[in-house]
KOLZA-773173 format. One record per residue (C-alpha): x, y, z; residue number from 1. Coordinates in steps of 0.02 Angstrom, whole numbers, plus 32768, in hexadecimal, padded with zeros to 4 digits. Layout:
@X X&Y Y&Z Z&seq NUM
...
This chain:
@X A4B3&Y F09A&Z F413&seq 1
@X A4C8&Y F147&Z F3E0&seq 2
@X A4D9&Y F19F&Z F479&seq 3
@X A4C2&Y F266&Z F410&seq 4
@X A3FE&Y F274&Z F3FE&seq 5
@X A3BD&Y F26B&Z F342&seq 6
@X A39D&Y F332&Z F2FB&seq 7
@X A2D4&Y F30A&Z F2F7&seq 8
@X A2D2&Y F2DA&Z F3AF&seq 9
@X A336&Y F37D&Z F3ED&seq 10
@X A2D3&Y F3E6&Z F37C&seq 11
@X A226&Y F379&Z F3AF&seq 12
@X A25D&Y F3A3&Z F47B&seq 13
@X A276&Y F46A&Z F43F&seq 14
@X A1C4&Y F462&Z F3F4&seq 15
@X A178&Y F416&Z F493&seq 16
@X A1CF&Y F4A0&Z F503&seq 17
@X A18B&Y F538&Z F4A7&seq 18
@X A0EB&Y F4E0&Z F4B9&seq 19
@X A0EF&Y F4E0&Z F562&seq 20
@X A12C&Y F581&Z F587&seq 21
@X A0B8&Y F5D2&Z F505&seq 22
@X A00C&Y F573&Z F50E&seq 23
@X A01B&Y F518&Z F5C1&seq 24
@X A05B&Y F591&Z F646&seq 25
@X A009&Y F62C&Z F613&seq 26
@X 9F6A&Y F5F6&Z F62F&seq 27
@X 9F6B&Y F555&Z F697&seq 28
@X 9F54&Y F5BB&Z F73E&seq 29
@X 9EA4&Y F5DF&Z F715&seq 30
@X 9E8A&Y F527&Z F6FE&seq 31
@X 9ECC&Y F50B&Z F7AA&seq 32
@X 9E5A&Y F579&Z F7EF&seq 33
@X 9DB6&Y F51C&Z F7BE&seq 34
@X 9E0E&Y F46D&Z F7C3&seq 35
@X 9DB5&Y F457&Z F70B&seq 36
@X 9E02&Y F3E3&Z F6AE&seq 37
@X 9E76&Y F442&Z F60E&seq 38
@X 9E1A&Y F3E4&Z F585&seq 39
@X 9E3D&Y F462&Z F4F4&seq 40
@X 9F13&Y F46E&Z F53E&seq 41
@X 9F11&Y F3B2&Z F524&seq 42
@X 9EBF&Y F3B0&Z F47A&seq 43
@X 9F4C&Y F43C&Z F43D&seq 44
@X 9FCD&Y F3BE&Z F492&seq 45
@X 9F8C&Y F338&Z F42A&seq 46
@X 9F77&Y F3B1&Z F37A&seq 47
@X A04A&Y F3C9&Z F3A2&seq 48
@X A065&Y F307&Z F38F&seq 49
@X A096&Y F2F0&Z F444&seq 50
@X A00A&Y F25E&Z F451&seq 51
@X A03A&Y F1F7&Z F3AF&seq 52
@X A0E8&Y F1E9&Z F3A2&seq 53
@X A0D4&Y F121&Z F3DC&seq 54
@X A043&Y F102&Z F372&seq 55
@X A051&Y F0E1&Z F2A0&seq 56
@X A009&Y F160&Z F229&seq 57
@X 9F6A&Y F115&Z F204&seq 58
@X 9F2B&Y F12F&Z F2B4&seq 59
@X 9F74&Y F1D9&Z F2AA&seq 60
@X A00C&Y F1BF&Z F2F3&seq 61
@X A0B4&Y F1EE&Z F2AB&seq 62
@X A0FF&Y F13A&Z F2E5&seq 63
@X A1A7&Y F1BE&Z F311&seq 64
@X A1C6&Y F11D&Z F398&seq 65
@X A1F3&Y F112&Z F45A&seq 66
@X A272&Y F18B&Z F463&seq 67
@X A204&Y F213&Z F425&seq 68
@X A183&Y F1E7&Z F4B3&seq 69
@X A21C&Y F1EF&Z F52C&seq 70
@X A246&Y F29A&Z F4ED&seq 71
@X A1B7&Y F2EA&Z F4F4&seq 72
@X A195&Y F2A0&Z F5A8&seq 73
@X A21A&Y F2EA&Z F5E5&seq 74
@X A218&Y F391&Z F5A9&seq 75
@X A151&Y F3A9&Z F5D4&seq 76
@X A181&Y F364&Z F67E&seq 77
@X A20E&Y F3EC&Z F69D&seq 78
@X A1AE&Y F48F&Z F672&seq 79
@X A0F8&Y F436&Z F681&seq 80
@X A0F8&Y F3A7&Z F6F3&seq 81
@X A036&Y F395&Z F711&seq 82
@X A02A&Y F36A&Z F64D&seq 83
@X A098&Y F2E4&Z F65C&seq 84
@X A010&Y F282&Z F691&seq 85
@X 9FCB&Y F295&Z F5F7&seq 86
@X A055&Y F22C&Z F594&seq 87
@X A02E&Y F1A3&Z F603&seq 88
@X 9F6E&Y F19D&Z F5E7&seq 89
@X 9F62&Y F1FB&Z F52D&seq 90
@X A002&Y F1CA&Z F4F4&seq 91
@X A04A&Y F11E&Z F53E&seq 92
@X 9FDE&Y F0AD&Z F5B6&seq 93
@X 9F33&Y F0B4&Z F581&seq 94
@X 9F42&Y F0CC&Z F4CE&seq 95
@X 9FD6&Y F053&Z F4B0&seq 96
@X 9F91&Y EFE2&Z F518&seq 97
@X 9EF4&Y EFD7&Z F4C1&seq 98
@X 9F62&Y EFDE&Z F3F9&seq 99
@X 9FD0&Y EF4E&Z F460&seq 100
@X 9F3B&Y EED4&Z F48A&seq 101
@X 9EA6&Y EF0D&Z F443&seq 102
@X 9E4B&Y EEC8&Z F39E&seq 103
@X 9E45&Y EF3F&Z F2FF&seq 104
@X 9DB3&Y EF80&Z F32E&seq 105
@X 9DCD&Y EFA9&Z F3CF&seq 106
@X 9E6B&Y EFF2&Z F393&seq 107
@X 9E19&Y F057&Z F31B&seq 108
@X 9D98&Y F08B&Z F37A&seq 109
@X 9DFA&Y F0B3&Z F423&seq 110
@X 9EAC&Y F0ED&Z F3FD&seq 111
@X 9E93&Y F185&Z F373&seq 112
@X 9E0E&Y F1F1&Z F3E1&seq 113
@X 9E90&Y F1D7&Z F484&seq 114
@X 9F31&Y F208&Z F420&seq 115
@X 9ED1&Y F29F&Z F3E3&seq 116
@X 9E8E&Y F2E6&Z F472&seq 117
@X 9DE9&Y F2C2&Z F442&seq 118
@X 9DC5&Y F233&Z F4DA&seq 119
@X 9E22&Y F234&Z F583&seq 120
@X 9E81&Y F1A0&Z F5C6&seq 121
@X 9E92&Y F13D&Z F65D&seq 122
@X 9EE9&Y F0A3&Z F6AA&seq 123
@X 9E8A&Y F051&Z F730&seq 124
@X 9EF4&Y EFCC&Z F7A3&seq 125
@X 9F1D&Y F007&Z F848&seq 126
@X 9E9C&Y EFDC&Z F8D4&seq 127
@X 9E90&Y F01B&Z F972&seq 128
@X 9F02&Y EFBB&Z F9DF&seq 129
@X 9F56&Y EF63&Z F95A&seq 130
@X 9FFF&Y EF93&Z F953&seq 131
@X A071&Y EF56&Z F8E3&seq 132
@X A00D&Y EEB4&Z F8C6&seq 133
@X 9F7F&Y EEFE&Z F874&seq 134
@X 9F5C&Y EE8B&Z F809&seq 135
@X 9F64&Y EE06&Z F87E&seq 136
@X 9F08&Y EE6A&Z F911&seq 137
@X 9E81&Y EE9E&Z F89D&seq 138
@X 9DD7&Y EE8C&Z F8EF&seq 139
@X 9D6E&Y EEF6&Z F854&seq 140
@X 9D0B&Y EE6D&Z F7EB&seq 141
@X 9CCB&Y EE63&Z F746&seq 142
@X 9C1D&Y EDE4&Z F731&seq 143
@X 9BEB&Y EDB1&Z F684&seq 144
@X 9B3D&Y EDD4&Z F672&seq 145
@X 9AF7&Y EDAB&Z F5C7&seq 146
@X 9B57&Y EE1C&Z F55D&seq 147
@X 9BA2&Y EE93&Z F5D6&seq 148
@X 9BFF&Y EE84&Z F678&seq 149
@X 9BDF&Y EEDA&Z F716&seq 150
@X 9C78&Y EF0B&Z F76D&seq 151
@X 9C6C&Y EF47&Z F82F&seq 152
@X 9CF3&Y EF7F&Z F89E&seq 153
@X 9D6A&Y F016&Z F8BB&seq 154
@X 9E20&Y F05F&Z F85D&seq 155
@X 9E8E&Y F0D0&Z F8AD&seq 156
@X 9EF6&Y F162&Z F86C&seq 157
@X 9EC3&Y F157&Z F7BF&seq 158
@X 9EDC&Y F1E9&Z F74F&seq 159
@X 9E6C&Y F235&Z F6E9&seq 160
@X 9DE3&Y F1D2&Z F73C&seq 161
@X 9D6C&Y F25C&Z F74C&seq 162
@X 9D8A&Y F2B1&Z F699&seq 163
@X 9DA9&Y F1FA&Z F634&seq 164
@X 9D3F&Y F1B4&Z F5A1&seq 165
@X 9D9E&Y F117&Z F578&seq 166
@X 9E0B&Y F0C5&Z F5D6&seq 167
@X 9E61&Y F014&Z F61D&seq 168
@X 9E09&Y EFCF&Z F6BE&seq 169
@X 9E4B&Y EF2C&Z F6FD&seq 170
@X 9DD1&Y EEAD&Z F76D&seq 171
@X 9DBD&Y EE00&Z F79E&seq 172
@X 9D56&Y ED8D&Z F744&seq 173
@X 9D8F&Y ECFA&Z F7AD&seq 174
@X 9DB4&Y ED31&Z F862&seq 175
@X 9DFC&Y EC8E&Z F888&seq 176
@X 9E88&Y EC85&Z F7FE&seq 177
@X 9EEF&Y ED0F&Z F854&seq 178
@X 9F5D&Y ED5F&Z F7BB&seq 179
@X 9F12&Y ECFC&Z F73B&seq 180
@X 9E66&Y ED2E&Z F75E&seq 181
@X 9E72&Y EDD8&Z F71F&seq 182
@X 9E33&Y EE12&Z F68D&seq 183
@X 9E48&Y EECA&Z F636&seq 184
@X 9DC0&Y EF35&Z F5EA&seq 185
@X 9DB0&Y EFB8&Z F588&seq 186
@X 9D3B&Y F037&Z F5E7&seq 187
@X 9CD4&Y F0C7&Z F5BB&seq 188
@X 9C9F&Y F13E&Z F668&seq 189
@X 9C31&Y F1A6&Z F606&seq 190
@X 9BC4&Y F12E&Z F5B1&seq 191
@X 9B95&Y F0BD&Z F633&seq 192
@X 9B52&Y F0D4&Z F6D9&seq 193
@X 9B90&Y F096&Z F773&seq 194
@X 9C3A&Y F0EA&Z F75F&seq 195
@X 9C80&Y F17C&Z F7F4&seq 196
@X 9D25&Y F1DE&Z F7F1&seq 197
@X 9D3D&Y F255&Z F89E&seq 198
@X 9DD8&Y F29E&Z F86B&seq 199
@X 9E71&Y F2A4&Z F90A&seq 200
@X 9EA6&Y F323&Z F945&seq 201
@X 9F7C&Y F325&Z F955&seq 202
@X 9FB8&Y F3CD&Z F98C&seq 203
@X A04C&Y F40B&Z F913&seq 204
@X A007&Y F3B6&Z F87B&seq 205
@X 9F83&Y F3F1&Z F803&seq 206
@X 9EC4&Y F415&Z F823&seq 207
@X 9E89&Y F3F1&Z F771&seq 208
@X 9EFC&Y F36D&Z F743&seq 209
@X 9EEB&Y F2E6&Z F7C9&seq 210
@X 9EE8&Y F235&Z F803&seq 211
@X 9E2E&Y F1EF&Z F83F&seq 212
@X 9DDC&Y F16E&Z F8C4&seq 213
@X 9D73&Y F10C&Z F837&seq 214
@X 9CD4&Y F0BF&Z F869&seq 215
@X 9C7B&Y F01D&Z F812&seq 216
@X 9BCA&Y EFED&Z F830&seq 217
@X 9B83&Y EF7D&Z F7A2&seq 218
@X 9BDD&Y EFDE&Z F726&seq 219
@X 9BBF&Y EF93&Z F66C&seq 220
@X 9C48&Y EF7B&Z F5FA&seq 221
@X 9C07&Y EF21&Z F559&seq 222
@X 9C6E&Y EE78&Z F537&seq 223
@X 9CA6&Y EEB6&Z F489&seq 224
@X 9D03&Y EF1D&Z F509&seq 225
@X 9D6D&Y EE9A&Z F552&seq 226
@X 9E0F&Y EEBA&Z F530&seq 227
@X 9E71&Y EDF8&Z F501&seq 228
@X 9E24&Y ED65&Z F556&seq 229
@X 9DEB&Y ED4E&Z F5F5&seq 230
@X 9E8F&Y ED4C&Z F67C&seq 231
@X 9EF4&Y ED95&Z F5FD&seq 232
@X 9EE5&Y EE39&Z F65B&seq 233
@X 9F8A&Y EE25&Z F6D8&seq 234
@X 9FFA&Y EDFF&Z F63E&seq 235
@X 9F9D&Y EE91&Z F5ED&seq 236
@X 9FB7&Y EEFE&Z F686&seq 237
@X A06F&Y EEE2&Z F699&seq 238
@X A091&Y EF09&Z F5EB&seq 239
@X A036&Y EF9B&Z F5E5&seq 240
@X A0A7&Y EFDA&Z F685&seq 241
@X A148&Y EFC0&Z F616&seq 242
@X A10E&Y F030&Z F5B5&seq 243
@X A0DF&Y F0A7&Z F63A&seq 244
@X A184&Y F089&Z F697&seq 245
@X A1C7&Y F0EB&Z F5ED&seq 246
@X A164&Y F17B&Z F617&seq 247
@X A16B&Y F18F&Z F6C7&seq 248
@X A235&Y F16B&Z F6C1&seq 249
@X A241&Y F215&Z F63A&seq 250
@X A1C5&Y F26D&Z F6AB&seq 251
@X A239&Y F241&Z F733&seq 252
@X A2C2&Y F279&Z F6D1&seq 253
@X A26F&Y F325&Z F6A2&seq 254
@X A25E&Y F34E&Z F749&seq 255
@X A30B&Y F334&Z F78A&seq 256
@X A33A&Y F3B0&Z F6FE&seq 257
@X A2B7&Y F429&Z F732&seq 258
@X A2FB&Y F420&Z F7DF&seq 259
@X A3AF&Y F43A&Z F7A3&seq 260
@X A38E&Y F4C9&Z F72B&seq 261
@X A32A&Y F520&Z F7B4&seq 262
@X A3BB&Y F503&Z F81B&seq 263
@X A43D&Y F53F&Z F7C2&seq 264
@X A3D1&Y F5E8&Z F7A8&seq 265
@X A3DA&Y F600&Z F857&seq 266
@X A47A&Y F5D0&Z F875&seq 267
@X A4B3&Y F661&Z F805&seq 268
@X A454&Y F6DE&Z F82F&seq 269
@X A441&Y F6C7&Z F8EB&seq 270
@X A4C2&Y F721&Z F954&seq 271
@X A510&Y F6EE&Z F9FA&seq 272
@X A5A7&Y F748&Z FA37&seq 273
@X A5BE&Y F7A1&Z F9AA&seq 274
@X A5D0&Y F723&Z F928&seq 275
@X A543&Y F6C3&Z F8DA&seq 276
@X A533&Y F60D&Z F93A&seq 277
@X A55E&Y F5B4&Z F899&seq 278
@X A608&Y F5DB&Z F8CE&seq 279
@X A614&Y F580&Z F953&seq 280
@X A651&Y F4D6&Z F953&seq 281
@X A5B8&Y F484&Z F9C5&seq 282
@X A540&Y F4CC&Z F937&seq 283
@X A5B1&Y F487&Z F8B9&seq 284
@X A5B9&Y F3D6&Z F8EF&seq 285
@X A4F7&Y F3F8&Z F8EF&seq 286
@X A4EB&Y F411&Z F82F&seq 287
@X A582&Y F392&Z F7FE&seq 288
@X A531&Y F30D&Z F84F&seq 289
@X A48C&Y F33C&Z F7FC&seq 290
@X A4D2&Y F34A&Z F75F&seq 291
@X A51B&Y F2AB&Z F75C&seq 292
@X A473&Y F249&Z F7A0&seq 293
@X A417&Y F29F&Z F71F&seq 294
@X A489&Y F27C&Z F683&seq 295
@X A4A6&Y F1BE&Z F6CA&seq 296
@X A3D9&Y F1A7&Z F6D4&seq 297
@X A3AF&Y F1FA&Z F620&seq 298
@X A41E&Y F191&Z F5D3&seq 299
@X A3E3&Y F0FF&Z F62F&seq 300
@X A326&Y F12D&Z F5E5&seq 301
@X A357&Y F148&Z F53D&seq 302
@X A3A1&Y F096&Z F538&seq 303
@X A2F9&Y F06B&Z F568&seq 304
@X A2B3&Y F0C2&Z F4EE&seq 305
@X A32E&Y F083&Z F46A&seq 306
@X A2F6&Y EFCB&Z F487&seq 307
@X A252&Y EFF6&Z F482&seq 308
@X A27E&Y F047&Z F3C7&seq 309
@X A2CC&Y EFA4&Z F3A3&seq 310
@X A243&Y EF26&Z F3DB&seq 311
@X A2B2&Y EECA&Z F460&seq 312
@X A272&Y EEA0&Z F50C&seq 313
@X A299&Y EF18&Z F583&seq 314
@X A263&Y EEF7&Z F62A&seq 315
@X A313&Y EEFD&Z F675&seq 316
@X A326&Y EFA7&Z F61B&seq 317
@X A286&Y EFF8&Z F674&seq 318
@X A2B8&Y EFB5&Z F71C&seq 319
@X A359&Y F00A&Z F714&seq 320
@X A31F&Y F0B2&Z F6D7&seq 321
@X A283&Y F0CD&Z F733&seq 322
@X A303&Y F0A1&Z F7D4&seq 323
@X A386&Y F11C&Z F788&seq 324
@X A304&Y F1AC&Z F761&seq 325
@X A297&Y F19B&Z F7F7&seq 326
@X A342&Y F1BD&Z F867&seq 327
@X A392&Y F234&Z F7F3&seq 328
@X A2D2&Y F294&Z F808&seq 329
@X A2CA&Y F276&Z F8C8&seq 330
@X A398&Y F29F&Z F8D5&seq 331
@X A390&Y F346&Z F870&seq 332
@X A2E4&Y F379&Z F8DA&seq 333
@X A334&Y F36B&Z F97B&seq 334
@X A3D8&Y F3AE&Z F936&seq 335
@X A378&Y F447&Z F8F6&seq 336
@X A32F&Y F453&Z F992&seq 337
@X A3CC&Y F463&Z F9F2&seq 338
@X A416&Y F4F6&Z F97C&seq 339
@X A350&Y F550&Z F985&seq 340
@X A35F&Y F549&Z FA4F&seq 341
@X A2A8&Y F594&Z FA89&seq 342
@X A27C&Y F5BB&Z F9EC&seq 343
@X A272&Y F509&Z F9A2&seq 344
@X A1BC&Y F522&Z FA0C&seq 345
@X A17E&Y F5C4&Z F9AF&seq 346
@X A117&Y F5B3&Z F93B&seq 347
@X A166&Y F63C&Z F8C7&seq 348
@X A1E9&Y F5B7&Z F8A7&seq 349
@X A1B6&Y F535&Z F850&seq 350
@X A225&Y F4A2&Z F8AC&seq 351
@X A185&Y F470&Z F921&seq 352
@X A11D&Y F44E&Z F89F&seq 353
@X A1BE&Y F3E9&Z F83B&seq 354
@X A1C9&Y F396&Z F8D9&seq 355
@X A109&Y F34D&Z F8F1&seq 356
@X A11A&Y F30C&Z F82A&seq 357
@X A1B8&Y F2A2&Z F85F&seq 358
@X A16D&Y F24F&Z F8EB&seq 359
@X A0CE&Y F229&Z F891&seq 360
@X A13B&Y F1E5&Z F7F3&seq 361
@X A1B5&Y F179&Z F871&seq 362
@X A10D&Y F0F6&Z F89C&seq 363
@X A0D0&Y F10B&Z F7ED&seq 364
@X A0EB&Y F070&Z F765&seq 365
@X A137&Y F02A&Z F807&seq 366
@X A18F&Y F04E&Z F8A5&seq 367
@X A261&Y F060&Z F8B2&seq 368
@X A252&Y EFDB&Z F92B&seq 369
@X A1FB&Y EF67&Z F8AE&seq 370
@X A277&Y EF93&Z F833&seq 371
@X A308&Y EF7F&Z F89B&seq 372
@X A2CC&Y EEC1&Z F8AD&seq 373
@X A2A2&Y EEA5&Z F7FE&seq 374
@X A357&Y EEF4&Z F7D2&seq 375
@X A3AB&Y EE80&Z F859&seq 376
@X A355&Y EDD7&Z F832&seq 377
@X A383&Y EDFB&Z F781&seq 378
@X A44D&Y EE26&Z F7A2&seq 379
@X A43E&Y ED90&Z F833&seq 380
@X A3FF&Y ED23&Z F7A0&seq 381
@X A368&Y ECF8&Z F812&seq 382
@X A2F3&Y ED41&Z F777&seq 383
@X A30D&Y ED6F&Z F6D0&seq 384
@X A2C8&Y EE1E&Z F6CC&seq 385
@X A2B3&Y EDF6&Z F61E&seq 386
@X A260&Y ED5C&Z F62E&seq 387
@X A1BD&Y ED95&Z F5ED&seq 388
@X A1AF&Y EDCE&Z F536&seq 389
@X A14B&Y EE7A&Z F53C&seq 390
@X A0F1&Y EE93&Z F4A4&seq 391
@X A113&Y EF27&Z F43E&seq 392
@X A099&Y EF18&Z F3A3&seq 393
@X A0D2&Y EFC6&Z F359&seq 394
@X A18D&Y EF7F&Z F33A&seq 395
@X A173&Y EEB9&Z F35D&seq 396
@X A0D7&Y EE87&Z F335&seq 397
@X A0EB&Y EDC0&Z F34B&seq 398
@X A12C&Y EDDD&Z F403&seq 399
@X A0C0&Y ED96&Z F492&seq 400
């Protein structure tokens, strides 16, 4: 593995800062202030390529491979870190989900409109009280009826909820078959009635850009809409979080950065005693160690990312940087924290907000906790982590 990042991907992570700083932050605030969702920001998002880079040409993507996602992930999550939602649901987890398992035409119909901007995405798994066995705690259900099924039932913190066209929605057509009784679909909020997003509220994180309660009563979702067979939708599911777990580990990644570059700022320019507090050897230990986590984690993601490129499994790979980049994130927070004193709660700085976006990333695509077991089983030899080929139809098509 080359551990010096190709030209195109340094000069791809440039492009995506002056983005931010020139079309995102300027005008985002008024956004904020209505809660409206930033339609026309994520269209321009998508007209810069960040949306396509894991998608081939033909759909409009520029099939620049896994890396590229991580890349830009991380460097809209360090200046930007609301939009890095967006590379989950535009970018990674609905769309590749759907270009993953879908047939052509649902592929063709689906995945160009959501990596251009055109339709919003969501992924719809968590439940209310489900935990980390969602899938197996699921309680919404999908009834054939004729050629339609009715689902009914309830998701949890799912983003994009109240602003999403297409999306992946996950229920049980056979409550009695536990995992196996799931089945995915390919869902459409705005066309059928019977679907209700209240988006909730999370102090610290963004207004317009936000996670929903999701209500289901007799909602229709055509059977051409069915995405694979009936109780494929687990297997579907947990491949579709790999890919997220690519996502969410750069996000995580981003914001440690952001946390560190704010840090160091401050550390040079505020001063204690005379001499600015980066000179002193408490608030040095601070940034070393921060340093260190951050470089450790990115490179741990890029593996990822590099397997992903390749077409191997990598399960074991995602486990071990989502861990990495979710305590590198949380480390560098509280770190940055320590070196802001009182004013790591103003909001003039922005280490608050940094904050929120690495606790909501630690339980997303997967808690540390239920990383740290999948991580220890696998080193134990209890379970493979790789025991379960992930399909990757973009660079191994015959993979199930």
């Amino acid at each position: 593995m080359d551990f010096t990042l190709p030209e195109d991907i340094t000069a791809l992570s440039e492009s995506v800062a002056r983005f931010a700083t020139t079309e995102i932050l300027p005008v985002m605030p008024k956004f904020e202030e209505t809660g409206a969702f930033p339609h026309a920001i994520v269209e321009k998002m998508a007209g810069a390529g960040f949306f396509g880079a894991a998608f081939p040409e033909n759909l409009g993507g520029s099939d620049a491979g896994f890396l590229a996602v991580s890349a830009i992930s991380e460097t809209i999550s360090r200046l930007a870190p609301e939009f890095g939602y967006c590379m989950n649901m535009q970018a990674m987890t609905c769309p590749f989900t759907i270009f993953n398992w879908g047939r052509e035409e649902q592929i063709t119909r689906f995945v160009p409109d959501l990596i251009a901007g055109r339709k919003i995405g969501m992924f719809a798994l968590s439940e209310p009280g489900g935990g980390s066995d969602a899938a197996g705690a699921m309680k919404t259900t999908a009834t054939r009826d004729g050629d339609v099924y009715r689902l009914n039932g309830s998701k949890q913190w799912i983003t994009f909820a109240n602003a999403a066209d297409t999306g992946i929605l996950l229920a049980k057509t056979d409550l009695a078959a536990g995992h196996r009784g799931v089945t995915a679909f390919i869902v459409q909020p705005k066309e059928f009635e019977g679907f209700m997003a209240n988006p909730i509220p999370m102090t610290g994180l963004s207004k317009s850009l936000c996670s929903n309660a999701v209500f289901l009563d007799d909602f229709v979702v055509p059977i051409e809409n069915r995405l694979g067979e009936e109780g494929e939708g687990f297997k579907i599911a947990m491949n579709a979080l790999e890919y997220g777990r690519l996502t969410v580990s750069s996000r995580a990644v981003g914001l440690a950065q952001a946390c560190l570059d704010h840090a160091v700022e401050y550390a040079n320019a505020r001063v204690v005693g005379g001499s600015p507090i980066g000179e002193y050897q408490m608030v040095q230990h601070l940034i070393a160690d921060m340093t260190v986590n951050i470089e450790a984690a990115r490179l741990l993601v890029h593996k990822m990312a590099w397997q992903m490129d390749r077409g191997e499994v990598s399960n074991r790979a995602a486990s071990l940087a989502k861990y990495a980049a979710v305590n590198a994130a949380k480390h560098a927070a509280s770190a940055a924290a320590e070196i802001f004193a009182g004013y790591a709660l103003a909001d003039e700085y922005p280490i608050k907000k940094i904050t929120a976006y690495v606790n909501m990333l630690a339980v997303g695509e997967g808690t540390p906790n239920v990383q740290r077991i999948l991580i220890a089983e696998d080193t134990l030899g209890i379970k493979d982590a790789n025991r379960h080929p992930v399909r990757n139809r973009l660079r191994a098509p015959d993979v199930e």
